[in-house]
C-alpha positions in Angstrom: 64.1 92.6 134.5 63.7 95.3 131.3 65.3 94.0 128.1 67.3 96.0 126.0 66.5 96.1 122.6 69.4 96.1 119.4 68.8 97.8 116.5 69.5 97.3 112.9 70.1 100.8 111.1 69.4 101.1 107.8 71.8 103.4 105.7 71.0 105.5 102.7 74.6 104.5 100.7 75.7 106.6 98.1 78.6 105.3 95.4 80.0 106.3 92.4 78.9 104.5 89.3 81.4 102.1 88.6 83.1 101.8 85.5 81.6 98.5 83.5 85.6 97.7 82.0 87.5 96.0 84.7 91.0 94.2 84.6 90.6 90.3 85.4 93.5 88.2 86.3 93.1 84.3 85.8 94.9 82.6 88.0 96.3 78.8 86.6 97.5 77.3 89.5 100.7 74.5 89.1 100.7 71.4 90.7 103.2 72.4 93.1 100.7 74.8 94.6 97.5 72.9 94.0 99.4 69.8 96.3 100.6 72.3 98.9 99.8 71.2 102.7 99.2 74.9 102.4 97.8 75.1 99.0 94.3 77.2 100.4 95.8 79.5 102.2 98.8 80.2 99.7 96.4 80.4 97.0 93.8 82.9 99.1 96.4 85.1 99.8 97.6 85.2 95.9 93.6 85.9 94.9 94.2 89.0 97.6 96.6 90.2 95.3 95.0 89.3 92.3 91.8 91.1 94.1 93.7 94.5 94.4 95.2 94.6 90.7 91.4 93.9 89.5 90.2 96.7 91.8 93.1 99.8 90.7 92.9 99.1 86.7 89.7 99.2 84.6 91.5 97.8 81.4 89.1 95.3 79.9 91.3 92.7 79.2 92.0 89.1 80.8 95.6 88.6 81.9 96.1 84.8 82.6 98.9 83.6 85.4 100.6 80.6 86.0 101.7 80.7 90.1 104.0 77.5 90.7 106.3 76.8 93.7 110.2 76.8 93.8 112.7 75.9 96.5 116.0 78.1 94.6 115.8 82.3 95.3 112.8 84.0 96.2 110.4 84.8 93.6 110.8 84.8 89.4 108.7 85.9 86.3 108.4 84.5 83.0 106.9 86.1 80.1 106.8 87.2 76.9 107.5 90.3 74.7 107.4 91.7 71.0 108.9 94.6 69.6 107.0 96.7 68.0 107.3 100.6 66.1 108.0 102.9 69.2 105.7 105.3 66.9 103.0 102.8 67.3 103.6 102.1 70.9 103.2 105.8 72.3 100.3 107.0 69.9 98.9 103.8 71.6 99.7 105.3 74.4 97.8 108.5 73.7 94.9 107.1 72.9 94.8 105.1 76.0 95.1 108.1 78.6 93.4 108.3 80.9 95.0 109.7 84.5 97.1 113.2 85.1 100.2 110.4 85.1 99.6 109.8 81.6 99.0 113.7 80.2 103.1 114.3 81.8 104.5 111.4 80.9 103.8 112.1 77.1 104.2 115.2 77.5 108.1 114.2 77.9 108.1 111.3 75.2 108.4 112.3 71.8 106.0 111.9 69.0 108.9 110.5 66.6 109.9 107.6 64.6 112.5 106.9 67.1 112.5 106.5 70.6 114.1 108.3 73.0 116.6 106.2 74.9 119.0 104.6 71.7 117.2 106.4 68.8 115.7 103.1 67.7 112.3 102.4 65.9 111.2 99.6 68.0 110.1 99.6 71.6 109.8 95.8 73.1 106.6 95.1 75.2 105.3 92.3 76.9 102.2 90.7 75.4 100.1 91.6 78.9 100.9 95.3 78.2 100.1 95.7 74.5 96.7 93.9 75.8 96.7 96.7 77.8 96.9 99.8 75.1 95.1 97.5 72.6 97.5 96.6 70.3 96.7 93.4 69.1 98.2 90.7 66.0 101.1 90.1 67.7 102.2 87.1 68.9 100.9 86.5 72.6 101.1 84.2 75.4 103.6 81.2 76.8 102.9 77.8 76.4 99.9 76.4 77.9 98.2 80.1 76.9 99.3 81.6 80.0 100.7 86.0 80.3 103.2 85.2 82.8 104.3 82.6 85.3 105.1 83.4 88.5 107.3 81.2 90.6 107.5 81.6 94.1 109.6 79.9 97.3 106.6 79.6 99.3 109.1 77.8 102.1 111.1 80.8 103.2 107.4 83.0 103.2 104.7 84.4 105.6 101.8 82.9 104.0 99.4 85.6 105.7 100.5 88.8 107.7 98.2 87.9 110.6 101.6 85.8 111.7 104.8 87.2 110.5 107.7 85.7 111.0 111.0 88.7 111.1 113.0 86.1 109.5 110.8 85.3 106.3 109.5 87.5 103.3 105.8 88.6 102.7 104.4 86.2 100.6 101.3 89.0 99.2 104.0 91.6 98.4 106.5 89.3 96.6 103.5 88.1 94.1 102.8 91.3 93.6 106.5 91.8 92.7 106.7 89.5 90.4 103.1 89.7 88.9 104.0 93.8 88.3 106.5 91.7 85.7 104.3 90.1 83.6 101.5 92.9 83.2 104.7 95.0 81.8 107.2 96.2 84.5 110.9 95.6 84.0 114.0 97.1 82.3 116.0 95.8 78.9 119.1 96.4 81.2 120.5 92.7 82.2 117.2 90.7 81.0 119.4 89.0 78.7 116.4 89.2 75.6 117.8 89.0 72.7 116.6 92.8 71.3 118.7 95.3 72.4 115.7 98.0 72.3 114.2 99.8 75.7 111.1 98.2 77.6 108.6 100.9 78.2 109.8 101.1 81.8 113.5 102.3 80.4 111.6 105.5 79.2 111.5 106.7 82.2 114.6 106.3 83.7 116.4 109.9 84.6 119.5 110.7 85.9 119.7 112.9 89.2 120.5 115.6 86.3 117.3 114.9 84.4 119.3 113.5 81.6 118.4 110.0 79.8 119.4 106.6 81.7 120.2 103.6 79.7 122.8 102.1 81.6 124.6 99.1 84.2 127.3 101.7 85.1 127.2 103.9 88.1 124.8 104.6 90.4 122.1 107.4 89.1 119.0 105.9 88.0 115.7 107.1 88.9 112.1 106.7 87.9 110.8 109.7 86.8 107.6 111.1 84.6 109.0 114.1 83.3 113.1 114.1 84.5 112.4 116.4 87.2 110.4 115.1 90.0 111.9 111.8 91.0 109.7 109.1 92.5 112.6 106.3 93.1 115.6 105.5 92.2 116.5 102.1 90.3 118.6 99.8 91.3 121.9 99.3 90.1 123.5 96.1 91.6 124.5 93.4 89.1 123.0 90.8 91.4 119.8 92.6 91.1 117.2 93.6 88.4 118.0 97.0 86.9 114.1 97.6 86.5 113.6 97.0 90.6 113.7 99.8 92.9 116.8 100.6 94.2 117.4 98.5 98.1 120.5 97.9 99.0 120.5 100.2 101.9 118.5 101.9 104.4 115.5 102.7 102.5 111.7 102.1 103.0 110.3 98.6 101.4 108.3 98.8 98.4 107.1 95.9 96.6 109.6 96.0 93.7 112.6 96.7 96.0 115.4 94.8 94.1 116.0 92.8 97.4 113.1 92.0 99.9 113.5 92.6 103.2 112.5 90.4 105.7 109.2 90.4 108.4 108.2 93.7 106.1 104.3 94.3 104.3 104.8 96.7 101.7 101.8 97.3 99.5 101.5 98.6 96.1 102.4 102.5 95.6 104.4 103.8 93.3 104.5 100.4 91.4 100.6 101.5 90.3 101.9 104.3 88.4 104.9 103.0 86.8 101.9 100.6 85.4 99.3 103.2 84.7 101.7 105.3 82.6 102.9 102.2 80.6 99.3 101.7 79.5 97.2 100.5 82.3 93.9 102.4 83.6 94.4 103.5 87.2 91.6 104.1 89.2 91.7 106.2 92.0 91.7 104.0 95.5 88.1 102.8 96.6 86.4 104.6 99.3 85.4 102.4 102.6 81.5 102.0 102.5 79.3 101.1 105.4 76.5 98.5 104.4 75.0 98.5 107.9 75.1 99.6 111.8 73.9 97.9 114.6 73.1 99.5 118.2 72.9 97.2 121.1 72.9 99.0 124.6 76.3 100.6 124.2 77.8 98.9 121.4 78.1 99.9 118.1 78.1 97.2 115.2 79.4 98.4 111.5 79.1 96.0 108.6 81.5 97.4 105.7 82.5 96.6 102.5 86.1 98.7 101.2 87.2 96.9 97.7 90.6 97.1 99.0 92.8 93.7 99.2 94.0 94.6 102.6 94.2 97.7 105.0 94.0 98.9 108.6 90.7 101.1 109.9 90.1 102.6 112.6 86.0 104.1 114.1 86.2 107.3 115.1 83.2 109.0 117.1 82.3 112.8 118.0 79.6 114.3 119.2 80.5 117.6 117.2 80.3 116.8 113.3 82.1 120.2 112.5 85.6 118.8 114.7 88.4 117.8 112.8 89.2 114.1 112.4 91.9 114.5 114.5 90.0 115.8 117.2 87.4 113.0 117.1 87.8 110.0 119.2 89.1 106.7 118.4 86.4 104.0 119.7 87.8 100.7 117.4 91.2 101.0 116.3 93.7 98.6 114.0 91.0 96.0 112.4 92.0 94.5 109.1 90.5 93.8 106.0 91.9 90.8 103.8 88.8 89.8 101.6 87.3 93.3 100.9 84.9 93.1 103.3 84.5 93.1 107.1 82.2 93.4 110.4 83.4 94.8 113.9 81.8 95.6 117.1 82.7 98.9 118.8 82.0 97.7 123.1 81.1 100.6 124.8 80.5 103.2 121.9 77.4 104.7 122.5 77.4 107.2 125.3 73.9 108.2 126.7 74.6 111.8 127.9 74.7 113.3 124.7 71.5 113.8 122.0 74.2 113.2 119.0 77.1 110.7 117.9 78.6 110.5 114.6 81.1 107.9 112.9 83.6 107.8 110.9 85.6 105.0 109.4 89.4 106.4 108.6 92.2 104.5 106.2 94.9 104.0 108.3 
């Protein structure tokens, strides 16, 4: 009988230089976690969060976390803040720019004294965000040394989303929710802090008329850069926070949706750059790499690595590298990544009638 013989592949990998400053988040995990039946894979799936914050920002700065468990709501953030000179905040702000996001967003803030939403000198900003634009001397930190905690009703979640329950709430997207809180996200409206100044988030709240938004009333809030191209509107239910997205109709889920829908996965979007223009370096979304490929008769081993917390792939094969990717052909479809890095095998890839195959591995 002839044996077959598999081959390992070795691939010439090019990568951008990565940037040496990265953002680290420290997670401190509670008692109630740490003594979890569940406590691994609760914690795992929080570390894929933390994983894809780390991998999007490049500030070099350590942002510590308490997660603890709760049995009342859904998820909650606590934090702290100081105010400090609005003039200080945005030149701050300047100096930290680094994405097109930024260059509009100042564009549309004034260089004043005042800022622009009550004509106040102070701006207040939680102590993970002025770590952020590198304004240090203020005082920083909870109790215990901790950024943030995060509190979380771990009983009414899907722990992974390899088995979703319709009737619970994505446990990776709610600690994202209320993690986005303590690096900075949230509005003064309804937080019931004590200064009555705007949150960096409240300077960029539009009307649908482009005008300033510092209000409970009404319904005509929007996130916005520059007060003309709107991104998402705010929510403005009482039972809800006023610096969550606005979801209390049809809409599609986003992570800080003011109320979480059920059996849903949203990931991060346009929560990044309400971050990045509050201070924090975005970096553009890492590009899948292949490490290795393996032929064996006709199927096709790929060893990848993607530095994304979790996304769906498909292989795609042609036999004509100038088709589009639409014309290729799908050979391995709807594989996830959780951990940033994965291997699959392709069964019956390799076709021997043609002198030629090429690959390519698509974001879904």
């Amino acid at each position: 009988m002839a044996s077959s013989k598999c081959l390992l592949l070795g691939l010439a990998v090019l990568f951008l230089a990565s940037r040496s400053l990265a953002l680290v988040i420290t997670p401190v995990w509670d008692s109630t976690i740490a003594n979890d039946p569940n406590a691994s894979t609760i914690e795992s799936t929080i570390n894929t969060a933390i994983q894809f914050y780390e991998t999007r920002f490049a500030d070099p700065i350590n942002v510590s976390i308490e997660f603890a468990e709760t049995n009342a709501g859904l998820g909650q953030s606590d934090w702290r803040y100081n105010s400090v000179l609005y003039s200080e905040f945005r030149t701050a702000l300047q100096q930290d720019a680094t994405t097109a996001n930024d260059t509009n967003a100042l564009a549309h803030l004034p260089n004043s004294p005042a800022n622009p939403i009550n004509g106040d000198g102070l701006i207040n900003v939680k102590t993970a965000n002025l770590k952020a634009i590198g304004l240090t001397g203020y005082n920083s930190g909870l109790p215990g040394g901790v950024d943030g905690i995060v509190t979380l009703n771990t009983s009414i979640m899907n722990l992974t989303r390899t088995d979703i329950d319709p009737s619970k709430y994505d446990l990776l997207s709610v600690a994202e929710h209320e993690m986005d809180e303590v690096l900075g996200l949230g509005s003064y409206l309804g937080s019931g802090v004590s200064a009555d100044d705007p949150f960096p988030q409240d300077l960029f709240r539009y009307t649908s008329a482009g005008g300033r938004s510092f209000t409970t009333s009404g319904d005509d809030a929007y996130f916005s850069l520059d007060g003309k191209n709107f991104l998402v509107q705010f929510n403005q239910a009482a039972n809800g926070d006023y610096g969550d997205w606005w979801s209390s109709g049809s809409h599609i889920p986003r992570v800080q949706d003011a109320f979480a829908t059920a059996g849903v996965t949203p990931n991060p979007n346009v929560e990044l750059v309400a971050l990045d223009v509050q201070g924090y370096d975005l970096l553009p979304p890492p590009q899948p790499g292949i490490a290795s490929i393996g032929l064996c008769a006709s199927n096709l081993t790929v060893n990848a690595t993607n530095g994304l917390a979790a996304s769906d792939y498909v292989l795609l094969e042609s036999d004509n590298l100038a088709l589009p990717p639409n014309q290729w052909t799908a050979v391995a479809t709807n594989f996830l990544t959780t951990n940033g890095n994965f291997t699959f095998t392709a069964t019956n890839a390799i076709d021997p009638t043609v002198d030629s195959q090429f690959y390519m591995l698509q974001l879904q």
